[in-house]
ROSE-153316 format. One record per residue (C-alpha): residue in one letter; residue number from 1; x, y, z. Coordinates in Angstrom, 1 decimal, m for minus. Layout:
<nodes>
+----+-----+--------+--------+--------+
| aa |   i |      u |      v |      w |
+----+-----+--------+--------+--------+
|  A | NUM |      X |      Y |      Z |
...
+----+-----+--------+--------+--------+
</nodes>
This chain:
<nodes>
+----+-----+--------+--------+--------+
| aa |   i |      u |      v |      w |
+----+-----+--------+--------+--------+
|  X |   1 |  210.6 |  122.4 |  124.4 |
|  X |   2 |  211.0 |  118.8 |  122.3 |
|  X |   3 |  211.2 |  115.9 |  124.1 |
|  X |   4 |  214.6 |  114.3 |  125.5 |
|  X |   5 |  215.8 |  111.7 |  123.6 |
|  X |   6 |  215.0 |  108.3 |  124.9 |
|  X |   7 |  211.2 |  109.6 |  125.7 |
|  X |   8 |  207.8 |  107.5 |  125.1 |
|  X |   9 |  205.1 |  110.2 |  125.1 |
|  X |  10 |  207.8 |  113.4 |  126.5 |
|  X |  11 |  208.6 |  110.7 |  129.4 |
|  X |  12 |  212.1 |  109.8 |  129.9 |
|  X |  13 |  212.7 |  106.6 |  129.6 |
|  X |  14 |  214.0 |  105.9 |  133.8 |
|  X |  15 |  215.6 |  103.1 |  135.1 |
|  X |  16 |  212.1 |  102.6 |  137.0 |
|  X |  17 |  210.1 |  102.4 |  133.8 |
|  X |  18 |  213.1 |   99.7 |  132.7 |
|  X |  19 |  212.4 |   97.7 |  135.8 |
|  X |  20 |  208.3 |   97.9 |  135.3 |
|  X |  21 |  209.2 |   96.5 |  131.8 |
|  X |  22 |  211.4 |   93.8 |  133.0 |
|  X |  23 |  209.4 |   92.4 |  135.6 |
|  X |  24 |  206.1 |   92.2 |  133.0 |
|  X |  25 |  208.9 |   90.1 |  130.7 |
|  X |  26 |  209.8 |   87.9 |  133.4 |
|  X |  27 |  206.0 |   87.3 |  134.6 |
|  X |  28 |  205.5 |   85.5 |  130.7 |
|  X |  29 |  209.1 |   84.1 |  130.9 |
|  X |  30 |  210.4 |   85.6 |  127.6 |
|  X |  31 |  213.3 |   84.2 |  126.4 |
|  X |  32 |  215.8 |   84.8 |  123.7 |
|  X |  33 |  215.5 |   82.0 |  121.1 |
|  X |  34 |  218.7 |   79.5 |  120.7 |
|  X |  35 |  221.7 |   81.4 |  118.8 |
|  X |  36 |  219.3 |   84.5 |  118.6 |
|  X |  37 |  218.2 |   87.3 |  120.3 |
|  X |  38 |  215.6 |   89.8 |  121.4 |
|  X |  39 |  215.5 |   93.7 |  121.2 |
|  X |  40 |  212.9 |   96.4 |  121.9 |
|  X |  41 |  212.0 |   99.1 |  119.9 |
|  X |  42 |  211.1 |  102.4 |  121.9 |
|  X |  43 |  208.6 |  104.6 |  119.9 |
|  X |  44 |  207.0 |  107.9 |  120.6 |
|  X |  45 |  203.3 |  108.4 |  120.5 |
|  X |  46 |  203.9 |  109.5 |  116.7 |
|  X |  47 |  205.0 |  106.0 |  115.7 |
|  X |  48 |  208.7 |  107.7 |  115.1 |
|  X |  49 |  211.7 |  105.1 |  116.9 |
|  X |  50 |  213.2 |  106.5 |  119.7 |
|  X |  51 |  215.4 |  103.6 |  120.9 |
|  X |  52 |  216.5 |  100.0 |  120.2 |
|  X |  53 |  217.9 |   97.7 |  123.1 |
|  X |  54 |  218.1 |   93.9 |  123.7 |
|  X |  55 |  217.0 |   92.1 |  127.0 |
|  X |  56 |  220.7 |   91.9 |  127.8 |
|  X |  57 |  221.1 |   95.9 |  127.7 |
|  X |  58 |  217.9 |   96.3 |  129.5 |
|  X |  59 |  219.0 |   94.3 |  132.3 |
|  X |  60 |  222.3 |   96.3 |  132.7 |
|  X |  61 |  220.3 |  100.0 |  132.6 |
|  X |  62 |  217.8 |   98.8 |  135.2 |
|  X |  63 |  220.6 |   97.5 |  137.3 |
|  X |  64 |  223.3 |  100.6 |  136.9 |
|  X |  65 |  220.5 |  103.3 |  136.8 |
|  X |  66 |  221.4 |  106.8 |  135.9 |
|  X |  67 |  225.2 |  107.5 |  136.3 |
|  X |  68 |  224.7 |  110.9 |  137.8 |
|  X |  69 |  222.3 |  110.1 |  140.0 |
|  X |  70 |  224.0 |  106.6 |  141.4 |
|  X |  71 |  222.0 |  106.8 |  144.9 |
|  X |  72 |  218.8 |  106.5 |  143.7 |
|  X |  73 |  216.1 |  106.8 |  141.1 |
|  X |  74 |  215.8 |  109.8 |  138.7 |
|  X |  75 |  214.1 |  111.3 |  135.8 |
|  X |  76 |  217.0 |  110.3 |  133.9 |
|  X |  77 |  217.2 |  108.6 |  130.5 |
|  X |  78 |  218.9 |  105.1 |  130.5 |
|  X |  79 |  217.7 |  104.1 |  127.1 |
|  X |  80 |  218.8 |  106.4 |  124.5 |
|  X |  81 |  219.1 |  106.7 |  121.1 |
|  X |  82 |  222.8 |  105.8 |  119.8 |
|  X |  83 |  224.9 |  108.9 |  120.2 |
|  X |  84 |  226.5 |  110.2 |  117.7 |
|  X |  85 |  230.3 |  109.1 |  116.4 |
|  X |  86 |  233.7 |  111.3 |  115.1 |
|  X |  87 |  233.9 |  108.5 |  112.7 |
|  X |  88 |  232.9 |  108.2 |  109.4 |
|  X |  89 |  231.5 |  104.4 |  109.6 |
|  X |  90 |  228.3 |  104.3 |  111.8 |
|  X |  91 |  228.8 |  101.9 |  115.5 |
|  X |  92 |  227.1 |   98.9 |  115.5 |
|  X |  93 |  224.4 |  100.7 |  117.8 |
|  X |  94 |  223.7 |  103.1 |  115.1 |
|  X |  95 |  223.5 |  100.1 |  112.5 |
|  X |  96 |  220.9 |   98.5 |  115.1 |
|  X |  97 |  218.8 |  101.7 |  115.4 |
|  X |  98 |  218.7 |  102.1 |  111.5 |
|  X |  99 |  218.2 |   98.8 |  110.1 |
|  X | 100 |  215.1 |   99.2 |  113.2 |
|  X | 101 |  213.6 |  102.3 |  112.0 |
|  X | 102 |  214.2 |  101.8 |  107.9 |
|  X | 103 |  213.6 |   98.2 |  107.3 |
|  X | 104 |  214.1 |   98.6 |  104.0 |
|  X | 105 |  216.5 |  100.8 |  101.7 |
|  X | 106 |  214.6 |  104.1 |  101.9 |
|  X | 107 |  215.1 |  105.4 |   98.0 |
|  X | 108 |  210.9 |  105.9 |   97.9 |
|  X | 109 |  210.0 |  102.9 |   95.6 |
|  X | 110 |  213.0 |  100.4 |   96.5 |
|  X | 111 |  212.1 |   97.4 |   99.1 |
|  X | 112 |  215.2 |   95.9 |   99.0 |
|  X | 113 |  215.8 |   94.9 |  102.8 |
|  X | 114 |  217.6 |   97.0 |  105.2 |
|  X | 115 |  219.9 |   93.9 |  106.4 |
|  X | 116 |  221.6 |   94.4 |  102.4 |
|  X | 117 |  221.8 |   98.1 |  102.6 |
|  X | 118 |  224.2 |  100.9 |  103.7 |
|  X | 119 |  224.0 |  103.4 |  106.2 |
|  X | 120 |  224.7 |  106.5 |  104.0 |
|  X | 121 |  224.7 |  110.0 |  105.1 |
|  X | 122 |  222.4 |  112.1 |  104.4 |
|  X | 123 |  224.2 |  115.0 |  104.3 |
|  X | 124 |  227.8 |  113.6 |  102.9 |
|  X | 125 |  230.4 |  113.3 |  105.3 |
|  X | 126 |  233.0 |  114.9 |  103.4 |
|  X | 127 |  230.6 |  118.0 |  103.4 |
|  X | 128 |  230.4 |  118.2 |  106.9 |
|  X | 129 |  227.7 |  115.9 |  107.9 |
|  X | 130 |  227.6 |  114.1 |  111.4 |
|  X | 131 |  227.9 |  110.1 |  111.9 |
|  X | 132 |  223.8 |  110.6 |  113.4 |
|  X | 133 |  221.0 |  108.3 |  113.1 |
|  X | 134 |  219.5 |  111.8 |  112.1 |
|  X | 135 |  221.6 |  112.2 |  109.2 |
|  X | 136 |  222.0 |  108.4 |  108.4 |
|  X | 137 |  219.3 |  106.3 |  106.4 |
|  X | 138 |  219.7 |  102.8 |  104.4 |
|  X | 139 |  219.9 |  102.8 |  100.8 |
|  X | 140 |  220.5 |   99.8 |   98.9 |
|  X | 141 |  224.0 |   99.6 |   97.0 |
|  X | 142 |  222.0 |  100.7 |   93.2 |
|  X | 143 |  220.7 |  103.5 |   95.3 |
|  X | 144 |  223.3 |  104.6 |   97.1 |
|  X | 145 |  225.4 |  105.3 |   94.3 |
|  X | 146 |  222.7 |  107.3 |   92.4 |
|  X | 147 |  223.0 |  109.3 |   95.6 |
|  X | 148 |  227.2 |  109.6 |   95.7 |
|  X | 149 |  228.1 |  110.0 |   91.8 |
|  X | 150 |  224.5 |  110.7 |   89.4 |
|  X | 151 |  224.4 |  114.2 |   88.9 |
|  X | 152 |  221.8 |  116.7 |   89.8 |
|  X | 153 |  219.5 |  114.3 |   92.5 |
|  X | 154 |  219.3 |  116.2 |   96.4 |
|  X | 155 |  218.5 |  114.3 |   99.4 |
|  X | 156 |  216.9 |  115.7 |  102.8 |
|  X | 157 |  216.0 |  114.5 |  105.8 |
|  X | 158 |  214.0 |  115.5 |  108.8 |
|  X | 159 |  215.3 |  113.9 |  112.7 |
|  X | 160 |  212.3 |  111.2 |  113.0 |
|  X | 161 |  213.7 |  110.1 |  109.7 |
|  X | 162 |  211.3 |  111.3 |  106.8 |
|  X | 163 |  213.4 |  110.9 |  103.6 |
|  X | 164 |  212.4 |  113.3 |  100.7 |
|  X | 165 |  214.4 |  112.4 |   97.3 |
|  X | 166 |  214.4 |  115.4 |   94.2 |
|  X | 167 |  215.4 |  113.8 |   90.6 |
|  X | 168 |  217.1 |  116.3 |   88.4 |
|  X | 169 |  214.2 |  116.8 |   86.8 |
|  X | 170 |  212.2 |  118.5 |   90.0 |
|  X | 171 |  210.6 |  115.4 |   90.3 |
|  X | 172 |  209.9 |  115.0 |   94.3 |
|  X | 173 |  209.0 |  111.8 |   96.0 |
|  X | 174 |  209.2 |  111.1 |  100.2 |
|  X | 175 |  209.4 |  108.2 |  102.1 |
|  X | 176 |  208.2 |  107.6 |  105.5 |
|  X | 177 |  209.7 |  104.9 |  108.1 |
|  X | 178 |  207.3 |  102.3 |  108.2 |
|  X | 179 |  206.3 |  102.7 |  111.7 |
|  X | 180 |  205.3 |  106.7 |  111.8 |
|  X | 181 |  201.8 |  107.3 |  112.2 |
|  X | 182 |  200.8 |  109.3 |  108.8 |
|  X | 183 |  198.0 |  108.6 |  106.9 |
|  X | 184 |  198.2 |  107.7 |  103.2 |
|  X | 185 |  201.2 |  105.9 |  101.6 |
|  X | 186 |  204.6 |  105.2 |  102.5 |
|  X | 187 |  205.8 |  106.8 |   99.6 |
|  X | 188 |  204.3 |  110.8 |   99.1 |
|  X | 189 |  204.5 |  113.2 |   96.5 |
|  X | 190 |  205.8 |  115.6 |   99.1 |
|  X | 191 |  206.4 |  115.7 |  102.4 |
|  X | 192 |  203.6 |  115.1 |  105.0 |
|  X | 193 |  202.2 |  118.4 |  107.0 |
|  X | 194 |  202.7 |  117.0 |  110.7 |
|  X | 195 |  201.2 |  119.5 |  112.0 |
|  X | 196 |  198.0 |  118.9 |  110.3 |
|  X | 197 |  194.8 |  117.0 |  111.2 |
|  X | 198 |  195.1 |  113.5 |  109.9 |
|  X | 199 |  192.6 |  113.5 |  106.9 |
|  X | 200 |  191.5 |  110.3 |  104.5 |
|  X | 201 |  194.4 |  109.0 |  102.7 |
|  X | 202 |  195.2 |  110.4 |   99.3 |
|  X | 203 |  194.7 |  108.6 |   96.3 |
|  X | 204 |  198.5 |  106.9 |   94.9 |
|  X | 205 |  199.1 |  104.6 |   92.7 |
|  X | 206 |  202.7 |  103.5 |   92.6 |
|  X | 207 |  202.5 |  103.1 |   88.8 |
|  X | 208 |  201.9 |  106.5 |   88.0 |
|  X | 209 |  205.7 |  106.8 |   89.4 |
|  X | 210 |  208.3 |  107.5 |   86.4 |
|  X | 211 |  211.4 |  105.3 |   87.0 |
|  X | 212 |  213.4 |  105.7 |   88.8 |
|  X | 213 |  211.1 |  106.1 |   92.1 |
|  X | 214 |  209.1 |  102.8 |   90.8 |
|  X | 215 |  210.1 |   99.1 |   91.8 |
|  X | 216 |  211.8 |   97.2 |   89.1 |
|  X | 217 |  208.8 |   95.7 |   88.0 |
|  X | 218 |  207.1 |   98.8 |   87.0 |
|  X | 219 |  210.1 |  100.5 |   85.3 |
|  X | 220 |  210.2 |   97.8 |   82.6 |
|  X | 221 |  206.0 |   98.0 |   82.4 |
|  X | 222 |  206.6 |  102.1 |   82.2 |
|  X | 223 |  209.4 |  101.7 |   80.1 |
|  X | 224 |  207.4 |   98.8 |   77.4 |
|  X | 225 |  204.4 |  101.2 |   77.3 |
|  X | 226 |  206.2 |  104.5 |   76.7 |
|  X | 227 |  207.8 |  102.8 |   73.7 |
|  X | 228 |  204.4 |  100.8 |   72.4 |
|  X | 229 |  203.0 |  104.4 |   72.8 |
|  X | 230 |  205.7 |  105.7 |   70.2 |
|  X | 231 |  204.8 |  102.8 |   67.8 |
|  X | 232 |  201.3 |  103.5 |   67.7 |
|  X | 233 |  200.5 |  107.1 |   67.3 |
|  X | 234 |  204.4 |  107.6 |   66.0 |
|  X | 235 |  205.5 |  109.6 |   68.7 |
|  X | 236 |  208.9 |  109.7 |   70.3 |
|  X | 237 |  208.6 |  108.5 |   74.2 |
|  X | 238 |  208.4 |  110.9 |   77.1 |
+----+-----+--------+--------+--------+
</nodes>
């Protein structure tokens, strides 16, 4: 049986474990910095997020508890992953969790930052897929329109967020969020067995990637040596 959402480990996050957590926080005297603020990322034992709240939110779950159980303690969740919307546009919870769990725009090979990305769906919503952090990821505005309108490229996703990307040409490329626990790269040539042993990292360089799964930087290096390749042996480029 998987685990419940909201769960470190299989273990529902409980009011209980909120106020353990709160009273460690007050012991160092945290504080939110001036016209800032604080969250918490909740992650699994994997590495994968299974929650985002601020010190605000935490204080409000440990006071209200569960709202079936108002009369005391329970195995209940109180700090969830954002639930899922009717909407087309993601809440500002699901924003949170994403721009948490991506960091950057998730196109394997683009770093542009997560805070100048869209939340796109996965699965589009016209063909039926849900507003769900599952079937939401940031891609960057270049990237995301590659997605919506460039023909022939399929996108897939699994529910802790791993990201795999087909080009038209059957070229396949996944990214990882940053914080799962897989060995090897962010970016794989497939996607990762996670079932499997962890074994010694395979060997990657990110140059070997044909635009457009490369940075910027390396396109134009790929690009200048596929055509001072041509001039020299008088070949067309690949």
């Amino acid at each position: 049986m998987a685990a419940p959402t909201g769960s470190v480990a299989g273990t529902p996050i409980t009011a209980a474990h909120v106020r353990d957590l709160l009273a460690q926080l007050d012991a160092v005297d945290l504080q939110a910095p001036a016209h800032g603020a604080v969250s918490f990322s909740f992650t699994d034992d994997r590495g994968a997020l299974q929650a985002v709240a601020t010190l605000r939110e935490l204080r409000q779950a440990a006071r209200r508890g569960c709202d079936e159980h108002p009369a005391g303690d329970c195995g209940c969740p109180v700090i969830t992953a954002p639930e899922p919307t009717d909407a087309y546009g993601p809440t500002a919870a699901q924003h949170r969790f994403l721009t948490t769990r991506d960091r950057t725009c998730r196109h394997p090979g683009c770093d542009n930052r997560a805070g100048w990305a869209d939340a796109d769906h996965v699965i589009p919503h016209a063909a039926g897929g849900a507003t769900d952090c599952a079937n939401l990821c940031c891609l960057c505005r270049r990237h995301h329109r590659l997605k919506t309108f460039a023909p022939g490229w399929t996108y897939a996703m699994t529910p802790d967020g791993i990201l795999t990307v087909t080009a038209p040409s059957g070229v396949t490329r996944t990214s990882r969020p940053p914080g799962l626990h897989f060995t090897g790269p962010r970016v794989l040539t497939r996607p990762p067995d996670q079932t499997a042993a962890p074994g010694p990292p395979p060997t990657y360089d990110p140059a070997d990637d044909p635009p457009p799964f490369c940075s910027a930087a390396q396109a134009k290096r790929w690009v200048r040596s596929q055509f001072s390749c041509s001039r020299v042996h008088g070949v067309p480029p690949a």
